[in-house]
C-alpha positions as CSV (number, residue, x, y, z in Angstrom):
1,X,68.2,94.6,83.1
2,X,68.9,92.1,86.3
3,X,68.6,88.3,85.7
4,X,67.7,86.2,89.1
5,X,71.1,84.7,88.3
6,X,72.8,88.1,88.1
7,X,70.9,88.7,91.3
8,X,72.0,85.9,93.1
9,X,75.5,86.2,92.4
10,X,75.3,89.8,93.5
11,X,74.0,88.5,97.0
12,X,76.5,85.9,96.8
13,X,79.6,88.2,96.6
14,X,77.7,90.1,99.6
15,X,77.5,87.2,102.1
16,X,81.1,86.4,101.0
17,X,82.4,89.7,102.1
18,X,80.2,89.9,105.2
19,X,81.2,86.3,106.3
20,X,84.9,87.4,105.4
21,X,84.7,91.0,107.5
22,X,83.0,89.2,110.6
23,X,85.1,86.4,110.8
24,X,87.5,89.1,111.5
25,X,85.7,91.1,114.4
26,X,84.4,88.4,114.9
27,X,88.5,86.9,116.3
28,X,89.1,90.3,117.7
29,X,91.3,91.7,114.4
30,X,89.3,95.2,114.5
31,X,92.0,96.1,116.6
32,X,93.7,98.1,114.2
33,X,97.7,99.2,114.1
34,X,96.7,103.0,115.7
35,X,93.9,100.9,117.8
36,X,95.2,102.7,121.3
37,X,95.4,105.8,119.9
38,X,91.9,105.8,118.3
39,X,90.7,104.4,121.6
40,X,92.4,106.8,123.9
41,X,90.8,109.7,122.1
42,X,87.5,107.9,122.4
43,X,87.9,107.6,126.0
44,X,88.9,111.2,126.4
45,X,85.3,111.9,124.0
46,X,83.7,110.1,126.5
47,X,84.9,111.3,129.6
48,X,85.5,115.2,128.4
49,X,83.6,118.0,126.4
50,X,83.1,118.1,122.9
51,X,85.0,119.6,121.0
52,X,88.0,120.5,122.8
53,X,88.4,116.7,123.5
54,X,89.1,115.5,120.0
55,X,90.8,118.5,119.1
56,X,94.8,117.3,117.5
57,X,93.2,113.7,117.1
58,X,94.5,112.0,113.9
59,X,91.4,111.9,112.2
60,X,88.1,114.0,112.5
61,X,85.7,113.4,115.4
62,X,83.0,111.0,113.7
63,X,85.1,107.3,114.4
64,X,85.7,108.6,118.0
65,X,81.6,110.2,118.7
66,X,80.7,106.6,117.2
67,X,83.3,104.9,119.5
68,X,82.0,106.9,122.5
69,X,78.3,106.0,121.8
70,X,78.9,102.6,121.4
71,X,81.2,102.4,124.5
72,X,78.7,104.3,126.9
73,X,75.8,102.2,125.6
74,X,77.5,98.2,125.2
75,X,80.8,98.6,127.5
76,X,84.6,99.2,126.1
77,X,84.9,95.8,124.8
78,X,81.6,95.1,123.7
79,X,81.0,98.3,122.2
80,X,84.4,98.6,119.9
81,X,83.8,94.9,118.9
82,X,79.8,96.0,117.8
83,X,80.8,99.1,115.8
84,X,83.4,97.1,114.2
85,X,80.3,95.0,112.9
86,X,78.2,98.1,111.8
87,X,81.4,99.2,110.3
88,X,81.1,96.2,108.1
89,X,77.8,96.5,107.3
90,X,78.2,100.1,106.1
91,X,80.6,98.5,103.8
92,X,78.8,95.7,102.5
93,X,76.4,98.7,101.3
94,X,79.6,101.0,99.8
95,X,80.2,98.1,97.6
96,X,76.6,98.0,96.7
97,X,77.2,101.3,95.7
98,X,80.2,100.8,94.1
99,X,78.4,98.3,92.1
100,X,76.2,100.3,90.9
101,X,78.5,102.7,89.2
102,X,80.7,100.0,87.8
103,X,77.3,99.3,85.8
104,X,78.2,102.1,84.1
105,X,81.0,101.1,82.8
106,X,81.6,97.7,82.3
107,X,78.9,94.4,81.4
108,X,76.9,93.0,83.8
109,X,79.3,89.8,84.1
110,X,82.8,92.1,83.8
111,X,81.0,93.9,86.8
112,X,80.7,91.2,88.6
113,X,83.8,89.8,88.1
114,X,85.7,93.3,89.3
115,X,83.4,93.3,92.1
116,X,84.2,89.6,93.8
117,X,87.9,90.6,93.3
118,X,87.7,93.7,94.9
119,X,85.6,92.6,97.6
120,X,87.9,89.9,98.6
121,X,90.8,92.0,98.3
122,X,92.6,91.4,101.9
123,X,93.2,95.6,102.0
124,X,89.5,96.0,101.7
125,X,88.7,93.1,103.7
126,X,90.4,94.3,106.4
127,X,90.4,97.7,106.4
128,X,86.6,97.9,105.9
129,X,86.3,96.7,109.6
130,X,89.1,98.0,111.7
131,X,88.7,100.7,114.3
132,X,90.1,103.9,112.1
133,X,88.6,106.1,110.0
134,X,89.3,104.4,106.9
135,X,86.7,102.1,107.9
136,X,84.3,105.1,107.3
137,X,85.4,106.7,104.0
138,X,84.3,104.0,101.6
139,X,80.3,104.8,101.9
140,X,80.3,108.4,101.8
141,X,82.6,108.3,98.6
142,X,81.0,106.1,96.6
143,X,77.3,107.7,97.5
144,X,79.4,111.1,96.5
145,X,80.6,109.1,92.7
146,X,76.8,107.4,92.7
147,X,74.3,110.8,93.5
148,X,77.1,112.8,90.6
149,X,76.0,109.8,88.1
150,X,72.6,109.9,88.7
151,X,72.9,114.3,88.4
152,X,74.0,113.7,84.8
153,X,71.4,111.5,84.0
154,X,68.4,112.8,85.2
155,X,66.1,114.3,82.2
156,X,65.5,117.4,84.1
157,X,67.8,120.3,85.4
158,X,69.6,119.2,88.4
159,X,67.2,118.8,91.5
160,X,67.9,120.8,94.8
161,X,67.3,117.4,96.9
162,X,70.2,115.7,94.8
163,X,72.8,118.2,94.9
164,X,72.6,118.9,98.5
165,X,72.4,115.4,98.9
166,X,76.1,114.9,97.5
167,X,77.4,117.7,99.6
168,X,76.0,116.1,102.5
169,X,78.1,113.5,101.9
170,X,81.7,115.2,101.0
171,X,80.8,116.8,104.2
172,X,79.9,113.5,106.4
173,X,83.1,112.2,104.6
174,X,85.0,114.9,105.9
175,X,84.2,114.3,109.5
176,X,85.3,110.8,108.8
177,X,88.6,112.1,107.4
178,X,90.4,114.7,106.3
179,X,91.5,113.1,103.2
180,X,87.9,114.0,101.9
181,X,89.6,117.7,101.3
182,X,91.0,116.4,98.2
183,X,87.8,115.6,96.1
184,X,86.7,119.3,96.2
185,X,89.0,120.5,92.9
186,X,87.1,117.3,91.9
187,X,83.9,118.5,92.8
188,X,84.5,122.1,91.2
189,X,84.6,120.6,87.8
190,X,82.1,118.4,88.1
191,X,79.8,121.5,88.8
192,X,81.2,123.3,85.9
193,X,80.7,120.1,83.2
194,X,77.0,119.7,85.4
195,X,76.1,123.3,84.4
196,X,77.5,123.2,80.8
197,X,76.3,120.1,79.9
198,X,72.6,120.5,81.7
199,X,72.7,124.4,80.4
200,X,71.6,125.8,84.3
201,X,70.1,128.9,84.1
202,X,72.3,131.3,86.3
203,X,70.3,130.7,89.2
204,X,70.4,126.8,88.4
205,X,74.3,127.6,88.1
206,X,74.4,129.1,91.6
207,X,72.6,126.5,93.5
208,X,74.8,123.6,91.5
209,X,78.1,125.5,92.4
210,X,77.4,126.3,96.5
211,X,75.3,122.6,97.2
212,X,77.7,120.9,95.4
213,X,81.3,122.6,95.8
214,X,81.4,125.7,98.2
215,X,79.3,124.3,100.6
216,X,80.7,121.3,101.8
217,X,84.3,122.9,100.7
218,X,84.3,125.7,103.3
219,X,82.5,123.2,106.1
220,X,85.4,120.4,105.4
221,X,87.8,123.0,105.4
222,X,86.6,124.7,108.9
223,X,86.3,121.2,110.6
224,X,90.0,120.5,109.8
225,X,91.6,123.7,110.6
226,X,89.5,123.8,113.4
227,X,90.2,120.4,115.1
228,X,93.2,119.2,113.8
229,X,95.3,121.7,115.7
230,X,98.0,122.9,112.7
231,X,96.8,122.9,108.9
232,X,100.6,122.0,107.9
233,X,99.8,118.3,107.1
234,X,103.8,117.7,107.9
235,X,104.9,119.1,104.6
236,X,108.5,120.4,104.4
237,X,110.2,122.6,101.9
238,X,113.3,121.9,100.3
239,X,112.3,118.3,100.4
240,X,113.5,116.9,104.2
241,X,116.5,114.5,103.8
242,X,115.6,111.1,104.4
243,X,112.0,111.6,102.7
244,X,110.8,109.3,100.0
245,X,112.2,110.1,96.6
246,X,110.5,110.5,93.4
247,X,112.3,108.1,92.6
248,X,111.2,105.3,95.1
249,X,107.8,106.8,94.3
250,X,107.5,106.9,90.4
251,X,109.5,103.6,89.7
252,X,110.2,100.1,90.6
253,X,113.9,99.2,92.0
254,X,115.2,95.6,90.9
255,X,115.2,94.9,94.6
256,X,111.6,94.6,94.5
257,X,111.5,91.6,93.7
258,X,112.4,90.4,97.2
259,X,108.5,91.4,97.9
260,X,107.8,88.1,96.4
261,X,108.5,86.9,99.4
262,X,105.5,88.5,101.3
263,X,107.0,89.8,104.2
264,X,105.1,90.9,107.2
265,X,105.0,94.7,108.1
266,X,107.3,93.9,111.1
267,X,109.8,91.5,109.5
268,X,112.8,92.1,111.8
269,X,116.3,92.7,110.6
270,X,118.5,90.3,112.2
271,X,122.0,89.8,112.7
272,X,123.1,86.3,114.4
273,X,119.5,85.7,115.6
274,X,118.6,89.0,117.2
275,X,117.1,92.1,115.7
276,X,119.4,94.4,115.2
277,X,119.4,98.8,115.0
278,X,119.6,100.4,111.9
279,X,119.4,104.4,111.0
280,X,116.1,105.4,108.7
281,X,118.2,104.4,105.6
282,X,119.1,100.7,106.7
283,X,122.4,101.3,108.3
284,X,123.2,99.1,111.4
285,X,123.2,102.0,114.6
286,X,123.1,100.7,118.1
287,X,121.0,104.2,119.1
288,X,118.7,103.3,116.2
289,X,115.6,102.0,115.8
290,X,114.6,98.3,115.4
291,X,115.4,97.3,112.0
292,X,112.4,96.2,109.6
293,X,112.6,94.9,106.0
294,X,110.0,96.9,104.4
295,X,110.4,99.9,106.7
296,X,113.9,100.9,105.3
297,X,114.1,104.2,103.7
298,X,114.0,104.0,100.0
299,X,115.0,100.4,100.1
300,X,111.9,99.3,97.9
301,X,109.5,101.5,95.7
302,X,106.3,102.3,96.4
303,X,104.5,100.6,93.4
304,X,106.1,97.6,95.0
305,X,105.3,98.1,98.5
306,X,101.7,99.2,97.4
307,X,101.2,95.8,96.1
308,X,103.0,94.1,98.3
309,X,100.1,95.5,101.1
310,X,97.0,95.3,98.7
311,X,97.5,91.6,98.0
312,X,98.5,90.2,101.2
313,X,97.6,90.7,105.4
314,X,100.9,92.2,105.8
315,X,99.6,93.1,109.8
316,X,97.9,89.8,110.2
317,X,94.8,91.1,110.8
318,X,92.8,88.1,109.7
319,X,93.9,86.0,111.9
320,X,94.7,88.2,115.3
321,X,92.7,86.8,118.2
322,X,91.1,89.0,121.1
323,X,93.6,87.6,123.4
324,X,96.7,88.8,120.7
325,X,99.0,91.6,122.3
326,X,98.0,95.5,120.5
327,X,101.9,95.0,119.9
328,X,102.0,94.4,116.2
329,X,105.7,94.5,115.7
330,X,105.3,90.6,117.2
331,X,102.7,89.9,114.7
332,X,105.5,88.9,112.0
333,X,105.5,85.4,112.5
334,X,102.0,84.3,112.9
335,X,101.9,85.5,109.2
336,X,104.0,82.5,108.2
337,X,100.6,79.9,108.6
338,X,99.2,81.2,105.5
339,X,102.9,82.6,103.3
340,X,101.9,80.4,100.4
341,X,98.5,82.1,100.1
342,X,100.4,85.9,100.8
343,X,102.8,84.8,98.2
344,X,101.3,83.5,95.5
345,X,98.4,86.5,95.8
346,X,101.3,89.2,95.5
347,X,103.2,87.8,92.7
348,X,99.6,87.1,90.7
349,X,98.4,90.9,91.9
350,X,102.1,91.9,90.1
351,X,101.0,90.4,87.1
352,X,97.6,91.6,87.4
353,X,99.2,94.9,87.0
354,X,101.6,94.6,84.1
355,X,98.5,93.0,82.2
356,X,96.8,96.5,83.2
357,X,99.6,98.5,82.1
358,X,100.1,97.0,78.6
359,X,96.2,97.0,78.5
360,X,96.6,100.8,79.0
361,X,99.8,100.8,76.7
362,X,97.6,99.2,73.8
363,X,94.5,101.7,73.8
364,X,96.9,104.4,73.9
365,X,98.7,103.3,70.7
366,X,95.4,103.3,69.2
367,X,94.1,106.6,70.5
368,X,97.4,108.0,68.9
369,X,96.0,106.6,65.5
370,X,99.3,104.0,65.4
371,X,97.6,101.0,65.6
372,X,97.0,98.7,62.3
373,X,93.5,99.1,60.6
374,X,91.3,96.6,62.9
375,X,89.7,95.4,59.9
376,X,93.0,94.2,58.5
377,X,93.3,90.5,58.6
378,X,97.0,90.5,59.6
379,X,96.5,92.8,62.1
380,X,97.7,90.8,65.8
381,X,95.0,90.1,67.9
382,X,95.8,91.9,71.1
383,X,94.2,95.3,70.2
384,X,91.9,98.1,71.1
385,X,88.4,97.0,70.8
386,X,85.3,99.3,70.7
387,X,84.7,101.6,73.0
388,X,88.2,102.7,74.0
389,X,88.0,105.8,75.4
390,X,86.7,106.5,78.9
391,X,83.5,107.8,78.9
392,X,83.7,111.3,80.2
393,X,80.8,111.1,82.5
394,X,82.5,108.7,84.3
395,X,85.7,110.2,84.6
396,X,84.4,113.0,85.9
397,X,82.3,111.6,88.5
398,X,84.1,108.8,89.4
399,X,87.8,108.8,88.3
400,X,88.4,112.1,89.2
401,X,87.2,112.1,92.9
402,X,89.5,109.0,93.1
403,X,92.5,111.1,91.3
404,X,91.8,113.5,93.8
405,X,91.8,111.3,97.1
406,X,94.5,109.8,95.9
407,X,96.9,112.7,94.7
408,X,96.1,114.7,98.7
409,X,98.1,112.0,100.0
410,X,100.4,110.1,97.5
411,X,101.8,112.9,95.7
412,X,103.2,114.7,99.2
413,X,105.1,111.7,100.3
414,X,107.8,113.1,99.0
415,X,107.5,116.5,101.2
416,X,106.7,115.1,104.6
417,X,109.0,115.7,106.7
418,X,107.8,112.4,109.0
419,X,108.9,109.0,108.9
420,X,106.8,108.1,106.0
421,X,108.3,104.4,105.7
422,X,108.3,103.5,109.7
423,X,104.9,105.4,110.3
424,X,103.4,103.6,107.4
425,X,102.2,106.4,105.5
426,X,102.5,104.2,102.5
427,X,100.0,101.7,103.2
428,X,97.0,101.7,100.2
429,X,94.5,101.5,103.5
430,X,94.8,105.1,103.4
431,X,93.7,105.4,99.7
432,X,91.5,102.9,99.7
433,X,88.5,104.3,97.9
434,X,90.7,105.4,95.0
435,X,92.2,102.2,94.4
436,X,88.7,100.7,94.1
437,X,88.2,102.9,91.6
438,X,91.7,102.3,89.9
439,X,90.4,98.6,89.9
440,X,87.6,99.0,88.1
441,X,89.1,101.1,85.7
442,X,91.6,98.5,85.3
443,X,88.7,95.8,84.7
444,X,87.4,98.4,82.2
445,X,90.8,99.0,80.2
446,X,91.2,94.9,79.9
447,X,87.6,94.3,78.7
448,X,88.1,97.2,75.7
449,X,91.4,94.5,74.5
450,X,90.2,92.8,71.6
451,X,91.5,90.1,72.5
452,X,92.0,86.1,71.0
453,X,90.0,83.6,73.1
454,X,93.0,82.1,74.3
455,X,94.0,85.5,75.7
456,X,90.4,85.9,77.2
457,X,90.6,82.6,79.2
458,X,94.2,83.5,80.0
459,X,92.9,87.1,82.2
460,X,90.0,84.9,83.7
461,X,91.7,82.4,84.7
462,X,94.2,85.1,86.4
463,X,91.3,86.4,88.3
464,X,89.9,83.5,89.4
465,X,93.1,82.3,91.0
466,X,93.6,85.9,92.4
467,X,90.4,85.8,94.3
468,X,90.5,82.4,95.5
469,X,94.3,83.3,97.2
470,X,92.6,86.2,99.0
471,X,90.2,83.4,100.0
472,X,93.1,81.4,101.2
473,X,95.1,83.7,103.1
474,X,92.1,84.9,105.0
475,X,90.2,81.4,106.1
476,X,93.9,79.2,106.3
C-alpha cells in the first residue's frame, strides 16, 4: 500500500528526471553521436516512399516515421527538438513502469532508492532523450516485463486482451530496434512457465504460445530481414583479427584503472601537442586514424569501459549547446568543467559494483549450503538474509528479457568483424534496458545481505553520494 509520502517522493524522482532530460533538449544535446545519420534517413522518409526509403537504415523505421511527422508538421529544427521532448516524456513513463515491477521485488523504500539512482544515471539521462532509437526501447520493454507480471498474477487463465497486448509491444519494440529480436527465446519460456504454471487448456496453450511468442517473433523477424538490407549483423567466423577478445570482454586489465580518470570518448592521443595516428591496436601509423584513449583495440576491458560510460557524460551531451558543431570528436575538452563530478561518479559506480559482486558472492556461498548456521552467534555479520533466492516469477519476466537484450549484442562483440572500439559498439546506451534491470537486481542482491548497521549506513551513504555526482556532472 502507497503512503502520500511514498507518493510524493515518487513524483519527486519524476520531476527530477524530467527537469534533468529537458534541460538537455532543452540546450540542444538531443543531437546524438549518429544525429546526421538518423536525420538524413528522416529527410529521405520525408521526401521519398515508404518503405524503400528507410530500407539499410541503422535502425527500424519508427525513430525516422516519428522524425518525419514531426519535421513536416513543426519545421527541421523545431520538430527534432519537440520529439526529443516527447521522447522524454515516454521515458518518464518507462520508469514508472519500471517502478512498478521493482515493487515486486524489493520494499517500497529500497524501490525508491534504486529508482532515484537509476533515473539519474547520466546513461539514462541522456540516452532517454537523444535522437536514436534507444530513446524508444525503454517503454516498450518495460510494458513487455510489466503485462508478463501481471499474466502470472491474474486469478484467472491468461486473458486474450493481455497476451496480445505484450506482443504488441515486442513488436512496437522491434520497429524501434532490432535489438528487440533477442527477447523472443525469452518470450518462448515465459509462454511455456505461463502455460505450466496456469495449467492452459490446449487451446489456452495455443493462444499463450502464438500472442505471446510466434506472433510478434515472425513480424520482428520479417521487419528486419526485410528493411535492414543483409541479416548478417557483421558477424565473422574464425573470429576477425583485431576484434575484441574474450579476454578484454570477460575480465578487467590492470590498466583500467587509468578510467579513473574519466576521459572523454574523444580524448586525443598526442605526441608533442598534436594528435597523432595510430593503427586499431594503438600503434603510432601516419596512414592511421586519429588516435583516442578509450578507442584503442583491447587497450581496456569492457567491464571497465562499461562503467566508465554508465557513470559519467563521456560525449558531453549534458552540456552541448544548439550552436555546438555535430563534430563530437571536439567535444573532449568541454568535458573538463565538470571532471571532478565524472570522476568521482566512476570511481564510486566501481565500487558500487564490487559491493554487488561480493553481495552476489555471499548469497551464493549460502545457496551452496557453506555458510555458518545464521542462528549462530559467532557467525560474521555480512551474510545472506531471508529471502535469497530470486523469485522465479521475476526472473522469468523480467531478468530474462534483460539476459536476452543484453546477450544479442554483448556476447557477439567478439565476432564482429567492425570496428567495435572506434564505432562505439561498446557503449551501455545500446543495452540500456537490460542494465536497468541488472540495477535493480543489484539493489535486490544488497538488500538480501544481512548486514551490521554500520554496513547498512555504509551502502546508503554510497548511494546517496552516487546520485548526487550524477546531479553534479549534469547541472555544473
Amino acid at each position: 500500500m502507497k503512503s502520500p509520502r511514498s507518493n510524493a517522493i515518487l513524483c519527486a524522482i519524476y520531476v527530477l528526471y524530467l527537469f534533468l532530460a529537458l534541460s538537455i533538449v532543452a540546450r540542444g544535446g538531443f543531437r546524438a553521436q549518429d544525429f546526421d545519420v538518423h536525420l538524413a534517413f528522416a529527410k529521405r522518409l520525408l521526401s521519398g516512399s515508404f518503405p524503400q526509403s528507410v530500407v539499410g537504415a541503422t535502425n527500424p523505421p519508427l525513430l525516422y516515421l516519428l522524425a518525419a511527422t514531426s519535421m513536416r508538421i513543426f519545421g527541421e529544427s523545431a520538430g527534432i527538438q519537440l520529439l526529443a521532448g516527447v521522447f522524454a516524456l515516454l521515458n518518464c513513463l518507462a520508469l514508472h513502469l519500471f517502478w512498478l515491477c521493482s515493487r515486486r521485488l524489493l520494499p517500497q523504500a529500497n524501490g525508491l532508492l534504486a529508482l532515484l539512482f537509476l533515473a539519474t544515471l547520466p546513461v539514462f539521462v541522456t540516452t532517454s532523450v537523444v535522437f536514436s532509437a534507444d530513446a524508444l526501447v525503454c517503454l516498450p520493454f518495460f510494458a513487455f516485463c510489466y503485462l508478463n507480471l501481471r499474466l502470472l498474477e491474474a486469478p484467472k487463465h491468461p486473458s486474450i486482451p493481455m497476451l496480445m497486448g505484450s506482443g504488441a509491444v515486442q513488436v512496437l519494440g522491434g520497429l524501434a530496434k532490432y535489438s528487440f529480436l533477442g527477447i523472443a527465446p525469452a518470450a518462448f519460456l515465459f509462454s511455456w512457465y505461463l502455460v505450466h504454471k496456469r495449467k492452459c487448456s490446449g487451446r489456452q496453450a495455443l493462444a499463450v504460445f502464438v500472442l505471446l511468442f510466434l506472433l510478434p517473433s515472425v513480424i520482428n523477424y520479417s521487419i528486419f530481414k526485410s528493411l535492414k538490407g543483409s541479416t548478417s549483423l557483421g558477424i565473422e567466423f574464425p573470429i576477425p583479427s583485431g576484434a575484441m577478445t574474450f579476454r578484454s570482454l570477460l575480465w578487467p586489465y590492470g590498466r583500467d584503472v587509468e578510467l579513473f580518470s574519466a576521459p572523454p570518448y574523444f580524448d586525443p592521443i598526442k605526441s608533442d601537442g598534436t594528435q597523432v595516428r595510430v593503427t586499431p591496436d594503438g600503434d603510432p601509423d601516419a596512414r592511421g586514424r586519429p588516435g583516442y584513449t578509450i578507442l584503442v583495440n583491447n587497450r581496456y576491458s569492457y567491464p571497465a569501459l562499461l562503467n566508465l560510460a554508465i557513470n559519467s557524460d563521456i560525449l558531453n551531451i549534458t552540456h552541448r549547446r544548439m550552436a555546438d558543431s555535430n563534430d563530437f570528436t571536439r567535444a573532449g575538452p568541454l568535458v573538463k568543467r565538470n571532471q571532478l563530478f565524472q570522476m568521482a561518479s566512476v570511481i564510486f559506480g566501481a565500487l558500487f559494483s564490487v559491493l554487488v559482486a561480493v553481495s552476489l558472492a555471499v548469497l551464493s556461498w549460502s545457496a551452496l549450503g557453506l555458510s555458518r548456521n545464521p542462528n549462530d552467534a559467532t557467525a560474521p555479520g555480512f551474510k545472506a538474509g531471508p529471502g535469497a533466492s530470486l523469485p522465479i516469477d521475476i526472473a522469468l519476466a523480467l531478468v530474462l528479457p534483460a539476459l536476452g537484450y543484453f546477450g544479442l549484442i554483448v556476447g557477439l562483440l567478439p565476432f564482429v568483424g567492425i570496428d567495435v572500439y572506434y564505432g562505439g559498439y561498446w557503449l551501455p546506451r545500446l543495452v540500456l534496458p537490460a542494465l536497468l534491470v541488472f540495477g535493480l537486481v543489484a539493489f535486490w542482491l544488497l538488500a538480501r545481505i544481512d548486514g551490521s548497521k554500520l554496513l547498512r549506513y555504509f551502502l546508503l551513504a554510497i548511494i546517496v553520494c552516487k546520485v548526487l555526482f550524477h546531479l553534479g556532472l549534469q547541472l555544473l
